[in-house]
C-alpha positions, 0 to 999 in steps of 0.5 A: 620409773623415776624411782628406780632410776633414783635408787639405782643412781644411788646405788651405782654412783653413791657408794657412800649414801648406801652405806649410810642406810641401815645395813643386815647380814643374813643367811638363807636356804631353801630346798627345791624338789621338781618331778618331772612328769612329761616333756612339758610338764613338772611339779615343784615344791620349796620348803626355806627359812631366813635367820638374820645374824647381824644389823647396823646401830643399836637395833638386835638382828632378828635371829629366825624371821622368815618361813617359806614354802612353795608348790605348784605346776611348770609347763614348758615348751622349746620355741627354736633356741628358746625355752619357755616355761610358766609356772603356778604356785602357792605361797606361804610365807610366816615371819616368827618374831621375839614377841611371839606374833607370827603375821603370815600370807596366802599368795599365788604366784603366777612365773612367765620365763624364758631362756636362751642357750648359745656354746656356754652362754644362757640368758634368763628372763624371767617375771613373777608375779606375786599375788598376795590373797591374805595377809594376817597383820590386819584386822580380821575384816581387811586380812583379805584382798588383793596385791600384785608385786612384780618381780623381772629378773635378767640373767646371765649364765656361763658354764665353766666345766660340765658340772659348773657354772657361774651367774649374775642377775639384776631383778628390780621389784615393782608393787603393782597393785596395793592395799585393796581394803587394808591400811597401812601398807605393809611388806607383811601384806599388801605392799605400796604401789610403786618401786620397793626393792632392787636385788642383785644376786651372784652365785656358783651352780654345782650339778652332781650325777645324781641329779642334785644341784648345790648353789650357793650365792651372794645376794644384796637386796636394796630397799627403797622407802615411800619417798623414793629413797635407799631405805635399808640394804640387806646382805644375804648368804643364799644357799638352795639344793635342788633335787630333780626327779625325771619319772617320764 
C-alpha cells in the first residue's frame, strides 16, 4: 500500500515532480455494442484503437500503438437499491510499432461491479480482473503462464437532464500476481507485482433515443515505476460509442 500512497502524495501535493516525468497526448476509441438477451443476461463486444500524437523530450510519439477487442457474457441482478453485475470477457490486445514487431496477449477478464442509484446521484464500484494467458514479447517456451492485474474504480455520476450526465472516476492498478515462467517483466505481458498505475478519468455521457451513447472523456493516466516512484503520465482524449440492443 505504500506505493500507492507515495504516488498519489506525489500526485496530489507535488504538482511540480509530476510534471517532471516524461508527459504524452493520446487519443483513444472504442465502440461497444451489448445485446441484451434476458433480464439478467446480455453479451458485449468492444472493438478500440490508440494512437499517440505528441511525447515530452526528444523521443518521437508512436502514432498507432494499441489494438484492442473485448467480448463476452454480463449477468445482472437488482439487490434493493443496488445493481449487481458481473461480467466475463476475452481480451485481445496488440501494440503495432515502427519496426514492425507486433507483441500482442491473450487475456480473460473476469468484472464484479456495483452501482447504486439516489434522484440524479449513482455511485459505481467496480473491480477488473485482468487475466493475461499469453503474451508474445517472450521467448516461445515462456509466452505462456499467468498474470493477474487488478483494477478498482469509484465512480461518481450526476445526471444533468434526461439525456446528460456528467462523471468522475478514480481507478488505482495493482498487479497481483507477476511473471510466472517469463522474465523480465513487461507491461506487454506478465506485469511486476505491485502497484503500476493510477487513472483518473472525467467525462460527458449523451444518450440518444436510438439507443446510442456518446461519451467522450479526459482521461490521465499516472505510471509508477519498480521503485515506487512517478515514472510517466499519459493524457488521454477518450472517445467511446456504445450501442444497445434489447432483443428480450
Amino acid at each position: 500500500m505504500r506505493p500507492l500512497c507515495v504516488a498519489l502524495l506525489l500526485l496530489a501535493a507535488c504538482p511540480a515532480l509530476a510534471s517532471a516525468a516524461p508527459q504524452t497526448g493520446r487519443l483513444w476509441f472504442q465502440a461497444a455494442a451489448t445485446i441484451r438477451l434476458t433480464d439478467e443476461w446480455s453479451v458485449t463486444a468492444i472493438p478500440g484503437l490508440r494512437f499517440e500524437y505528441a511525447r515530452s523530450g526528444a523521443a518521437r510519439a508512436k502514432a498507432h500503438y494499441l489494438d484492442e477487442a473485448f467480448v463476452g457474457p454480463n449477468w445482472s441482478t437488482h439487490l434493493g437499491d443496488l445493481t449487481l453485475t458481473l461480467s466475463l470477457w476475452y481480451c485481445y490486445v496488440d501494440l503495432p510499432s515502427a519496426t514492425g514487431a507486433t507483441p500482442l496477449t491473450h487475456n480473460l477478464e473476469l468484472m464484479p461491479a456495483l452501482d447504486w442509484r439516489e434522484g440524479p446521484l449513482r455511485l459505481t464500484l467496480r473491480a477488473i480482473f485482468h487475466n493475461t494467458l499469453y503474451a508474445s514479447v517472450y521467448p516461445v517456451g515462456q509466452r505462456w503462464g499467468f498474470g493477474t492485474v487488478m483494477r478498482g474504480l469509484v465512480q461518481a455520476s450526476w445526471q444533468v437532464s434526461d439525456r446528460t450526465s456528467v462523471f468522475l472516476g478514480e481507478e488505482p492498478w495493482f498487479a497481483l500476481i507477476g511473471n510466472v515462467g517469463a522474465a523480465p517483466a513487461s507491461a506487454a505481458g506478465f506485469w511486476e507485482p505491485g502497484f503500476r498505475l493510477n487513472r483518473v478519468t472525467a467525462g460527458v455521457e449523451f444518450k440518444a433515443p436510438s439507443g446510442v451513447t456518446l461519451s467522450p472523456q479526459y482521461v490521465l493516466d499516472a505510471t509508477v515505476g519498480d521503485d515506487g516512484r512517478l515514472a510517466e503520465m499519459e493524457h488521454y482524449v477518450y472517445l467511446t460509442v456504445s450501442w444497445v440492443l434489447d432483443v428480450r
